[in-house]
KOLVONU-198205 format. One record per residue (C-alpha): residue number from 1; residue in three letters; x, y, z. Coordinates in nm, 3 decimals. Last residue first. Layout:
<nodes>
<node seq="NUM" type="ALA" px="X" py="Y" pz="Z"/>
...
</nodes>
This chain:
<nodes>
<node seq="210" type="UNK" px="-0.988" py="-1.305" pz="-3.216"/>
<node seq="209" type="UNK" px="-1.003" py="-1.488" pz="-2.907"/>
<node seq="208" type="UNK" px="-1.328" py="-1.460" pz="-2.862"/>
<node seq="207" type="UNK" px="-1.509" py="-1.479" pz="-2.494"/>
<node seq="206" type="UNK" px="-1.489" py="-1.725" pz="-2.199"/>
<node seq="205" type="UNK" px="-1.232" py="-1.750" pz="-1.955"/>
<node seq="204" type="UNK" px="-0.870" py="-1.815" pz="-2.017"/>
<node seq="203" type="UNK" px="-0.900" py="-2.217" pz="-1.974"/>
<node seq="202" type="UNK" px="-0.519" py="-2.362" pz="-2.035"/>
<node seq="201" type="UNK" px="-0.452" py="-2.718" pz="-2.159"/>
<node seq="200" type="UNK" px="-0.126" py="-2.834" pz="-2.214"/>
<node seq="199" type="UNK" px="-0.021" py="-3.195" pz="-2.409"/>
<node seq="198" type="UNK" px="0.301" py="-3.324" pz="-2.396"/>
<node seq="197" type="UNK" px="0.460" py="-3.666" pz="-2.569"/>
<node seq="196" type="UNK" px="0.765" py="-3.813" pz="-2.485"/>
<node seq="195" type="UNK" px="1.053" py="-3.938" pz="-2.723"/>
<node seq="194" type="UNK" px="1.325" py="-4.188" pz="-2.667"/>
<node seq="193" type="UNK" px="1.569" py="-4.300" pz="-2.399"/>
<node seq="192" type="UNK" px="1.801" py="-4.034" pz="-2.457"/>
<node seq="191" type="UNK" px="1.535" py="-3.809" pz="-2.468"/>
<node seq="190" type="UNK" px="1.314" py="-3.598" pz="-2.764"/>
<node seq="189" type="UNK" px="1.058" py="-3.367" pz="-2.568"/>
<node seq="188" type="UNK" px="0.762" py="-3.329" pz="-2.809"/>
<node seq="187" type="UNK" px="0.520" py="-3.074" pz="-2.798"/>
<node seq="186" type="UNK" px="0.094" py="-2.986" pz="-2.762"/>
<node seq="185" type="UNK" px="-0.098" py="-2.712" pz="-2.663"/>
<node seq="184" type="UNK" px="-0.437" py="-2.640" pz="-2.655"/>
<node seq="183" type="UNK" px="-0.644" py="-2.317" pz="-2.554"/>
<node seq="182" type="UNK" px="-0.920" py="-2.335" pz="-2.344"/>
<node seq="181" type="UNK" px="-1.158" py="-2.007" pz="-2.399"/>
<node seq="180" type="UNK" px="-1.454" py="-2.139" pz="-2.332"/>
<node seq="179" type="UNK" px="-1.798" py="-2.042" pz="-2.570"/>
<node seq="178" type="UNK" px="-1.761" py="-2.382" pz="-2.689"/>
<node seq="177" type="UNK" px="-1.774" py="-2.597" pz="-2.384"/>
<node seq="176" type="UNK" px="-1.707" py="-2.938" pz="-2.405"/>
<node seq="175" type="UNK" px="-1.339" py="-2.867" pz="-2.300"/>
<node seq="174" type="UNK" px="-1.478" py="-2.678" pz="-1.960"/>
<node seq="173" type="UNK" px="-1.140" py="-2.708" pz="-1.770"/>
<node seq="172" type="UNK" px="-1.151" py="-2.539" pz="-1.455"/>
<node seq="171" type="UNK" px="-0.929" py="-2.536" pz="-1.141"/>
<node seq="170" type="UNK" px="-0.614" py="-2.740" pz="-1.118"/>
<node seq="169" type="UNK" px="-0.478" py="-2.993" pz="-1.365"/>
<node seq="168" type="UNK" px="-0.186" py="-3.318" pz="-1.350"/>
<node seq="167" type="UNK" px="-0.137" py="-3.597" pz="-1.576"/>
<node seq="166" type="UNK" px="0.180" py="-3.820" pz="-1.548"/>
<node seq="165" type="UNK" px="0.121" py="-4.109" pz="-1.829"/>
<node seq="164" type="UNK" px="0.324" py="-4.426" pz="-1.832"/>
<node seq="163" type="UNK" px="0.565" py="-4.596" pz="-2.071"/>
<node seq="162" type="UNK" px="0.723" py="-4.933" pz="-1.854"/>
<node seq="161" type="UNK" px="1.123" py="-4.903" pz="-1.891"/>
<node seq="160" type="UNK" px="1.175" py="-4.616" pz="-1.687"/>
<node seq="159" type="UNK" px="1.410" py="-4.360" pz="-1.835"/>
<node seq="158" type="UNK" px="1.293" py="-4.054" pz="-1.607"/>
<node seq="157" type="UNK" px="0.932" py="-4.082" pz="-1.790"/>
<node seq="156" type="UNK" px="0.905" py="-4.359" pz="-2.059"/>
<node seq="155" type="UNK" px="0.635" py="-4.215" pz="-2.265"/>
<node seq="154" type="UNK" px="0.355" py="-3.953" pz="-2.184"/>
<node seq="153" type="UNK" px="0.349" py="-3.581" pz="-1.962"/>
<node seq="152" type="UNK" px="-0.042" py="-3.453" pz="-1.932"/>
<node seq="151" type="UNK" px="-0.072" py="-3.117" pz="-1.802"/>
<node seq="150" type="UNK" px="-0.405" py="-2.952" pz="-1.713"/>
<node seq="149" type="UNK" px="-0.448" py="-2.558" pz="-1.661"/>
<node seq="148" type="UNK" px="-0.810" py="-2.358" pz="-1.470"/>
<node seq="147" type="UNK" px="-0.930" py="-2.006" pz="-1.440"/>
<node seq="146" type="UNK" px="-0.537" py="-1.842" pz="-1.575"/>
<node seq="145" type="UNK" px="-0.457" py="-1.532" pz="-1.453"/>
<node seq="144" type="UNK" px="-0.071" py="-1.521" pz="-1.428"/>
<node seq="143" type="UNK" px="-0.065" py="-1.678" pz="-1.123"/>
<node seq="142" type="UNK" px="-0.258" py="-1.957" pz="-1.231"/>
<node seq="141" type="UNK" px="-0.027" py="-2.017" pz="-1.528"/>
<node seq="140" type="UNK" px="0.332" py="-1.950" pz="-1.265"/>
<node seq="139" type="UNK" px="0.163" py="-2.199" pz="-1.027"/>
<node seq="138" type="UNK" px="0.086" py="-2.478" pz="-1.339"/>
<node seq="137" type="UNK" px="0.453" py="-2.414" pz="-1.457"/>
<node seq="136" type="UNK" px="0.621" py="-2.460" pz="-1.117"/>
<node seq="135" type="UNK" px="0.442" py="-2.834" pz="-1.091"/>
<node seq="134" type="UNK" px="0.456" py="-2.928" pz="-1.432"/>
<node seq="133" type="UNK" px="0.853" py="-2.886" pz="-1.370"/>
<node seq="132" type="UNK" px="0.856" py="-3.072" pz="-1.025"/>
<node seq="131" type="UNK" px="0.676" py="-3.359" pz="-1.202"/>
<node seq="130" type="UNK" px="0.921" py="-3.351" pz="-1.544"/>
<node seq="129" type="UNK" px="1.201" py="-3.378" pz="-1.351"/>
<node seq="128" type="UNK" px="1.519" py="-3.160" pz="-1.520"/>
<node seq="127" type="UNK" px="1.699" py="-3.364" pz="-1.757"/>
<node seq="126" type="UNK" px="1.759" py="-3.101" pz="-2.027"/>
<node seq="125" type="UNK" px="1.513" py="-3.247" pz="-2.273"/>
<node seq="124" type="UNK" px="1.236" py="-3.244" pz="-1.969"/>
<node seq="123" type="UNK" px="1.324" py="-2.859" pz="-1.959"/>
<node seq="122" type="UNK" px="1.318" py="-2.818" pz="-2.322"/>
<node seq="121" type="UNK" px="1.009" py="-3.045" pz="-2.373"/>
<node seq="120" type="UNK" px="0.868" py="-2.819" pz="-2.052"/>
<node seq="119" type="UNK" px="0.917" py="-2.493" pz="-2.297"/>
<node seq="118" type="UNK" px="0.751" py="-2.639" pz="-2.567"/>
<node seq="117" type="UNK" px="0.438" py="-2.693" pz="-2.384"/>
<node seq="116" type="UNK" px="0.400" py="-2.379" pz="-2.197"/>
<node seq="115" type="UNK" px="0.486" py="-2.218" pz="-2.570"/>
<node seq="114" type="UNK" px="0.202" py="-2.444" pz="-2.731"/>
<node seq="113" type="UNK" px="-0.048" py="-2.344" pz="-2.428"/>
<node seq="112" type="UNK" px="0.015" py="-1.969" pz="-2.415"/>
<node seq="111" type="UNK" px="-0.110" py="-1.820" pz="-2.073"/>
<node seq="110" type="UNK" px="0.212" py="-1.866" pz="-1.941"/>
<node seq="109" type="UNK" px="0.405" py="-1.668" pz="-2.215"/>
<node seq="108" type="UNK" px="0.179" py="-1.354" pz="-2.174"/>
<node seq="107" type="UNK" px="0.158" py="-1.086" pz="-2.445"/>
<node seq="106" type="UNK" px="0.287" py="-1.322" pz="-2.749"/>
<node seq="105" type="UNK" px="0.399" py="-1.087" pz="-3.010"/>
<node seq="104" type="UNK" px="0.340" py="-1.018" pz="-3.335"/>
<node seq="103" type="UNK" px="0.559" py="-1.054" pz="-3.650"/>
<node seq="102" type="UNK" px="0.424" py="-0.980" pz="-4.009"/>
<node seq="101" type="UNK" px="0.580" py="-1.141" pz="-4.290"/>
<node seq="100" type="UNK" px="0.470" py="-1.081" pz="-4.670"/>
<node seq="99" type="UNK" px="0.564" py="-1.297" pz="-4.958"/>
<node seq="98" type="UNK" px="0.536" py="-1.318" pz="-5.303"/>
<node seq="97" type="UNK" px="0.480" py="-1.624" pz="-5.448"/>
<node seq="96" type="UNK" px="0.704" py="-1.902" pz="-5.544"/>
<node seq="95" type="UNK" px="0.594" py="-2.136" pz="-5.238"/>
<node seq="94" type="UNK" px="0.987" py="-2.209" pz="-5.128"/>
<node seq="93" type="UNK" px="1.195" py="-1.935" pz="-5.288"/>
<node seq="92" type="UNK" px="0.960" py="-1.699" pz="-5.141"/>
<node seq="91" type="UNK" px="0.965" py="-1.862" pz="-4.795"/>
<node seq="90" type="UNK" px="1.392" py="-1.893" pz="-4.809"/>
<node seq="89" type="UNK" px="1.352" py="-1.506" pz="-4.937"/>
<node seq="88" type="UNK" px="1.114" py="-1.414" pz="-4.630"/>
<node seq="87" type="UNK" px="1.316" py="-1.597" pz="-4.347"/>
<node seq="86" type="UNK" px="1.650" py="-1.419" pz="-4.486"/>
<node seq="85" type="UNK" px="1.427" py="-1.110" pz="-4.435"/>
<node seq="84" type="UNK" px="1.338" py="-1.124" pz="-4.044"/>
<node seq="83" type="UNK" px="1.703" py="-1.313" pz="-3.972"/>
<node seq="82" type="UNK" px="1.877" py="-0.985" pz="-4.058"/>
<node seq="81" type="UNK" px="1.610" py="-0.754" pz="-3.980"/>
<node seq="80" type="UNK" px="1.914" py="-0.493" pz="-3.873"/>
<node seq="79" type="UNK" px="1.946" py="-0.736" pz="-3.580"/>
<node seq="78" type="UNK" px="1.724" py="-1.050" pz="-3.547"/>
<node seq="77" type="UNK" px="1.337" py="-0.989" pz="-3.656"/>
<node seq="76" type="UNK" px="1.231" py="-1.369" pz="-3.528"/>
<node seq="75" type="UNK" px="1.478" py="-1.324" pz="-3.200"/>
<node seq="74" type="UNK" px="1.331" py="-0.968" pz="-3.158"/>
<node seq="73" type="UNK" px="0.995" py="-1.101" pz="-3.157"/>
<node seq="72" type="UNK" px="1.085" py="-1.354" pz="-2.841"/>
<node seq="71" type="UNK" px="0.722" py="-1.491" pz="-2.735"/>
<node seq="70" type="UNK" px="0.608" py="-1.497" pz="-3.137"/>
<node seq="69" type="UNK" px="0.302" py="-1.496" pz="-3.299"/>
<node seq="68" type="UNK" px="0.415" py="-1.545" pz="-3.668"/>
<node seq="67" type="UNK" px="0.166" py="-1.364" pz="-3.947"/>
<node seq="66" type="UNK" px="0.188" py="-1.520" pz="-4.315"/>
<node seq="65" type="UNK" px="0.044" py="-1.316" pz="-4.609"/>
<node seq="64" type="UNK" px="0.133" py="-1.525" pz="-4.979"/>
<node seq="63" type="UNK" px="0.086" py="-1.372" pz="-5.266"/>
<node seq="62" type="UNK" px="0.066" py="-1.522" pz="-5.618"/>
<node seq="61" type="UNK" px="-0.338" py="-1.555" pz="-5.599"/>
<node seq="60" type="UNK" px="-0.461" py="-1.508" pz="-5.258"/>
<node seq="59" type="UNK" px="-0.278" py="-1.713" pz="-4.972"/>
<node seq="58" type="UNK" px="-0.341" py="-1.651" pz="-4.625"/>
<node seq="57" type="UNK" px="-0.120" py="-1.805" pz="-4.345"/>
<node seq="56" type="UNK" px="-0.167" py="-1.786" pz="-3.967"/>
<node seq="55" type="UNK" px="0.167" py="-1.945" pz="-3.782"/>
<node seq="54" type="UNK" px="0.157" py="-1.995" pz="-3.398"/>
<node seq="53" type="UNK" px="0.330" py="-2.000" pz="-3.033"/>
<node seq="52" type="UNK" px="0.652" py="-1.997" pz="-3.224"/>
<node seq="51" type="UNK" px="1.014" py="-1.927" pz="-2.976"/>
<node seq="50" type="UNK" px="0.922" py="-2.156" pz="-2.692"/>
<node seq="49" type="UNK" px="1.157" py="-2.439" pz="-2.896"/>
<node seq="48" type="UNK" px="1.462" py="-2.291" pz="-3.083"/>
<node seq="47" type="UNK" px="1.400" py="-2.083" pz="-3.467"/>
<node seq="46" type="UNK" px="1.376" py="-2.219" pz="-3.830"/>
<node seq="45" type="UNK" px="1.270" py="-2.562" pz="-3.723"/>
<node seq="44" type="UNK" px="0.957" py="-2.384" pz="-3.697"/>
<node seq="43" type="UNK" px="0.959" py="-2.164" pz="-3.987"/>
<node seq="42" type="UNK" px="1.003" py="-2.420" pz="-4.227"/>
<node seq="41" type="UNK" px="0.739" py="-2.695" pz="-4.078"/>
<node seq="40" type="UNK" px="0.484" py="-2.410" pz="-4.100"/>
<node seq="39" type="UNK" px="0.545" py="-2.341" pz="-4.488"/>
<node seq="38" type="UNK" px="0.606" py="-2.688" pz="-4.593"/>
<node seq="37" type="UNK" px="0.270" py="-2.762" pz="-4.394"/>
<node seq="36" type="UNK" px="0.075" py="-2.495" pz="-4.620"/>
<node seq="35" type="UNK" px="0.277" py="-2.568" pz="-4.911"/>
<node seq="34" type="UNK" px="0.061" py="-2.930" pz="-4.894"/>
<node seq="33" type="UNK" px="-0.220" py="-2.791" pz="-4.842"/>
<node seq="32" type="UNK" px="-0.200" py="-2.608" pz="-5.138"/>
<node seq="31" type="UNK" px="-0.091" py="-2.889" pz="-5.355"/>
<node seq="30" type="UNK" px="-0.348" py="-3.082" pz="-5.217"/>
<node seq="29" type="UNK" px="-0.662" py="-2.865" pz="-5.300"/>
<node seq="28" type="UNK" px="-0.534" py="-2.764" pz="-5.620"/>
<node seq="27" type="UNK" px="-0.670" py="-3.082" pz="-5.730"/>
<node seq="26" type="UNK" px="-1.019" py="-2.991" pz="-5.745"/>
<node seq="25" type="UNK" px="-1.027" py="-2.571" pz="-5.664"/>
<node seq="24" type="UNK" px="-0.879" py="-2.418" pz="-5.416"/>
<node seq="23" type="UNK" px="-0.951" py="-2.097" pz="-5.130"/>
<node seq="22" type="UNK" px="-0.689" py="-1.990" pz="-4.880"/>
<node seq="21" type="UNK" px="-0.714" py="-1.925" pz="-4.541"/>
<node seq="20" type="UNK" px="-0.528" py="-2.082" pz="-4.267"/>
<node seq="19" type="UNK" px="-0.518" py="-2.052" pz="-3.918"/>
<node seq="18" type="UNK" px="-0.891" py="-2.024" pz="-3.857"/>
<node seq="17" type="UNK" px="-0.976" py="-1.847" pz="-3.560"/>
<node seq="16" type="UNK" px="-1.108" py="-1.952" pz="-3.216"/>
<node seq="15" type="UNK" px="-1.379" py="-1.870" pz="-2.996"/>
<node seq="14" type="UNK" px="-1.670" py="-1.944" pz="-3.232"/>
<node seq="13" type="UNK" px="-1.509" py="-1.979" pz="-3.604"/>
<node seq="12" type="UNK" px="-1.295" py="-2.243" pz="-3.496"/>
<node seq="11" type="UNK" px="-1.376" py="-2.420" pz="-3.175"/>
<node seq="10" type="UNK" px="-1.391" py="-2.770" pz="-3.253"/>
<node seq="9" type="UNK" px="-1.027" py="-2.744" pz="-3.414"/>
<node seq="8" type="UNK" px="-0.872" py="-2.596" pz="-3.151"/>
<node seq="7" type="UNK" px="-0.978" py="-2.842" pz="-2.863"/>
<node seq="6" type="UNK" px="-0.877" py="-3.162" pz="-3.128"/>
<node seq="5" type="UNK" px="-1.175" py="-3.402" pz="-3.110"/>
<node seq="4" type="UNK" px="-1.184" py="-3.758" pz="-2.877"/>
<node seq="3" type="UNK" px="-1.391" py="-4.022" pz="-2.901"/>
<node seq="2" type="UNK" px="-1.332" py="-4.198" pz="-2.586"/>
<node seq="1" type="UNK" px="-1.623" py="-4.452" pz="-2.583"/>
</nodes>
């Protein structure tokens, strides 16, 4: 009946890891949870779209551990650390705790669902046609080793006034498979004539992630 489960979230602790961790008690529950977003939503309108692929936080006691997987690191450190530790103190004035920042980065940009996305709200934000984009961006994922990639572009595509869905894959996609690899993706591109939604999907093989 189309019941449908988030691809990251029905893999954690197989092939995927958790990207929080933090224990709480009753009511701290929501309070934590609710830093947790603050946390995430800070750091990503912190830096430009294709920038974040993802945010793990751990918070024990009064410290806070966050790790940023990043495609550009040296945008996240900036020169002399510059935009590295004004990050930290706007984080540390934020939760109150005491924070530490650790900055990897992304090995391959087309085998990263969230920055695939991101980048094609960019391109569909710059007016460039969202079918001849997919298009370049599922060659340049195969190409970089990908088994299998689906795109699915929704909303009012070129300014048309019926919303419609453009969905597009090649090769595998085993999303009811746990021991797969298919890593999820999804971004906004904000228009003129309003907002469309993107969702990536990119099988890697099977295996952990973590």
């Amino acid at each position: 009946m189309g019941q449908k489960i988030h691809p990251i979230g029905f893999r954690i602790g197989v092939t995927e890891p958790w990207r929080s961790r933090w224990y709480a008690r009753g009511r701290e529950y929501g309070k934590k949870l609710e830093l947790d977003y603050k946390v995430r939503e800070l750091i990503k309108k912190r830096f430009r779209k294709g920038v974040i692929s993802r945010v793990d936080i751990q918070q024990r006691g009064d410290r806070m551990s966050i790790t940023i997987f990043a495609t550009r690191k040296g945008e996240v450190i900036g020169r002399g650390y510059s935009t590295r530790d004004a990050l930290v103190a706007d984080l540390e004035k934020l939760s109150g705790m005491e924070v530490k920042l650790d900055i990897q980065e992304v090995g391959h940009w087309d085998l990263d669902a969230v920055t695939v996305a991101e980048n094609l709200a960019g391109a569909i934000e710059r007016r460039v046609s969202p079918r001849h984009q997919i298009k370049r961006i599922m060659e340049n994922t195969m190409n970089a080793g990908a088994k299998g990639v689906k795109i699915q572009v929704s909303g009012r595509i070129d300014g048309k006034e019926m919303s419609r869905t453009i969905k597009q894959h090649t090769g595998r996609i085993p999303l009811q498979t746990l021991d797969a690899r298919c890593d999820y993706g999804f971004a906004e591109a904000h228009t003129t004539y309003g907002v469309l939604g993107i969702k990536v999907w990119i099988y890697a093989g099977e295996g952990m992630r973590f």
